[in-house]
N, C-alpha and C positions, 0 to 999 in steps of 0.2 A: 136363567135359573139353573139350567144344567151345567153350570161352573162353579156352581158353590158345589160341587161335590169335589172340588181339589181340598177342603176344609178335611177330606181324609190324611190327605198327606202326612198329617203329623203323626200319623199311624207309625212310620218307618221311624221314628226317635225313641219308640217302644221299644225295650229290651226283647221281647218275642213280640217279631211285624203284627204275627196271627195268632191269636188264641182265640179259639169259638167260644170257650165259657165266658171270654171276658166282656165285660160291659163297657164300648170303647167311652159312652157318656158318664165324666165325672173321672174320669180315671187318664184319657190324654186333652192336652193343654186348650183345644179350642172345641173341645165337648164337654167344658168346665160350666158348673153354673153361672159365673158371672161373665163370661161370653157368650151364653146363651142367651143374658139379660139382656147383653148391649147389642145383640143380634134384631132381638124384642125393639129396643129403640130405634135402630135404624129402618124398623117399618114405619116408623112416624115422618122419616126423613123421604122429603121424595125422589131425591134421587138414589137412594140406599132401599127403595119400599122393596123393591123384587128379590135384590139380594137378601137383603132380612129375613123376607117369607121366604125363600129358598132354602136358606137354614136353620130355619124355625122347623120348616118341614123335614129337612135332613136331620132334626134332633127328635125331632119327635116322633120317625120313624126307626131311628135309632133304639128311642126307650121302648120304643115296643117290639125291638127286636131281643132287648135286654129282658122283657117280660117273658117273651114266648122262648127262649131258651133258659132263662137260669130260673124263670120265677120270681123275677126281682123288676118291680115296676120304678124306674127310676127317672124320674121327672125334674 
C-alpha cells in the first residue's frame, strides 16, 4: 500500500511541481474523479483490493488536505 503513493508522480507534469494553495485532487490526471472511481473498483477485484484502498486512502486524505487549506472540501 505504500506504493501507491508513486500516483504523485504525476505532480511533475504540473506547470508549477508545488503550489500549497492548489488542490492536487481534480486538477492533476490520476487524482481525477473518474480514476478515482476505477480505483473504487479495483477494491472489488482481488488481486487490485490493497491497491484500490491504498488510493482510495491517498485521495481521501488528499481532499482533506484541500479542506484544511483552501476551505474547499472536494470529494
Amino acid at each position: 500500500m505504500i506504493s501507491t503513493m508513486l500516483v504523485d508522480l504525476d505532480h511533475l507534469f504540473a506547470d508549477q511541481i508545488y503550489d500549497p494553495t492548489r488542490c492536487s485532487v481534480g486538477f492533476h490526471p490520476l487524482h481525477e474523479p473518474i480514476a478515482i472511481a476505477v480505483y473504487g473498483i479495483w477494491c472489488f477485484i482481488l488481486k487490485l483490493r490493497l491497491v484500490g484502498l491504498g488510493l482510495l486512502i491517498h485521495m481521501s486524505l488528499d481532499s482533506i488536505d484541500c479542506f484544511m487549506t483552501n476551505g474547499v472540501w472536494y470529494v
